[in-house]
N, C-alpha and C positions, 0 to 999 in steps of 0.2 A: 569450488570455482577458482576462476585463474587469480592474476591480480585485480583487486578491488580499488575503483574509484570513484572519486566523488563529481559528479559532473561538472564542470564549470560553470554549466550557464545556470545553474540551480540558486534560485536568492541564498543571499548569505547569512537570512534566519533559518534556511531549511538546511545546507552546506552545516551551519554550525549545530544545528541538531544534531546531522550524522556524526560530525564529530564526537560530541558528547556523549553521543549512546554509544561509540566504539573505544570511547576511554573508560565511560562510566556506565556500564549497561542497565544497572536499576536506575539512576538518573535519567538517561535517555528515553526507557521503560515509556514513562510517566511524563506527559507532554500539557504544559500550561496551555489550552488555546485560545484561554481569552484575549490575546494579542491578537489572534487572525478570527475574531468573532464566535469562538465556540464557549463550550458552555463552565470552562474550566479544564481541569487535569486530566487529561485521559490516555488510553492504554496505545501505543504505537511500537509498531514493529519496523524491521530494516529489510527490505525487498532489494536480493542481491539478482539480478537477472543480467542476461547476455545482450548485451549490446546488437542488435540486428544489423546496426551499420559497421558499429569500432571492429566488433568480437572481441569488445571488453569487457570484462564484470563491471555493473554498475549497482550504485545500491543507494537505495531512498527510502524516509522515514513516511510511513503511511499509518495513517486510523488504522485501528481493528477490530472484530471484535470476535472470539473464539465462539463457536458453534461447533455440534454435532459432529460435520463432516470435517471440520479445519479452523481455520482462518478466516474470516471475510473482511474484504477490501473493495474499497469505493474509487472507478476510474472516472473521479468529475474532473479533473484541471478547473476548479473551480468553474464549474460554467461554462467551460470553453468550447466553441467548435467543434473542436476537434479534439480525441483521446489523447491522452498525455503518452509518452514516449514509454513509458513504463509498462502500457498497458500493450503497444504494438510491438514490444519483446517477449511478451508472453506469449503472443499470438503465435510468434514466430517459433519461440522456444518455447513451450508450457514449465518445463522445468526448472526449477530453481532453483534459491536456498531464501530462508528467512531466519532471521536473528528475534527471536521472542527475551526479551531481558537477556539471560547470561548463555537461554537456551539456541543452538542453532540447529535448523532442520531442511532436510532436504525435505520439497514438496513440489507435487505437480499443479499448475494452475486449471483450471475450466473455468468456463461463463456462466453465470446462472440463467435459467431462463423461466418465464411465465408465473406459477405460483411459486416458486422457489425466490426467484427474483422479489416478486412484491413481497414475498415475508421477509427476507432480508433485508431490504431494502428500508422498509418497516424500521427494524433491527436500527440497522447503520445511523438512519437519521433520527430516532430516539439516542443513540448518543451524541450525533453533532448535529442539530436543527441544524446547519447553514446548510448540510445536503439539499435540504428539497428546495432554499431558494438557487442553488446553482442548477437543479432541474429546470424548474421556471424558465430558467436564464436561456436555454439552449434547446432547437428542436432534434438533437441527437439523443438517443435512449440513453442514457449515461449505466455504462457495463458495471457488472457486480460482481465480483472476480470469488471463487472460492479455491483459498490454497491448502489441497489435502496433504495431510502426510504423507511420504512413500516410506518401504520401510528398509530404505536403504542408507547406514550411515553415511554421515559425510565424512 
């Protein structure tokens, strides 16, 4: 991907994540969340995608948790309304790159749907309980992103 940025408007605990996991990749790796209500250290990856509006690389530390087909990532924005920015990039562009610790990988995004969706979903909030009270929170389906490998280097 092109040049890489860290969004502005992104809080300055998530801002200093990216940092960290791009100076320190096994540190960034490994993400404390008891600060934002989760349940301790867990595994996070760096989702570099195209900006739909910039047509700039952006890249943001997300949960995850490997399965099967990929990667799997949760587009709550906590609770919010409306899908985070992240996830209306991949709509746009499925393609992307993700940063796993030291590893980087081109991969395509898809949506999960139906039984795929509730077993992941499953999945996701067995690692961070605050998923299902941002479901609660919100009458939109909250998307369940799977990012597959492709098998093409970056």
């Amino acid at each position: 991907m092109s040049e890489q940025s860290i969004p502005a408007e992104l809080p300055s605990w998530v801002a200093d994540h990216v940092k960290l996991y791009l100076e320190d990749p096994e540190k960034g790796h490994m993400w404390d969340s008891t600060s934002r209500g989760g349940p301790g250290v867990l595994p996070t990856l760096l989702l570099v995608t195209m900006g739909r509006k910039s047509g700039k690389s952006r890249m943001l530390p997300l949960l995850y948790r490997k399965v099967d087909a990929g990667f799997v990532v949760v587009a709550s924005k906590g609770g919010a309304s409306k899908n985070p920015a992240w996830f209306l990039n991949l709509l746009e562009t499925p393609s992307c790159e993700i940063h796993v610790g030291r590893e980087c990988l081109r991969v395509n995004a898809r949506i999960s749907e139906d039984e795929e969706r509730k077993m992941l979903w499953g999945k996701m909030a067995e690692l961070y309980p605050p998923y299902d009270d941002y479901q609660a929170k919100t009458s939109r389906e909250i998307p369940v992103v799977v990012l597959e490998p492709t098998v093409q280097p970056l």
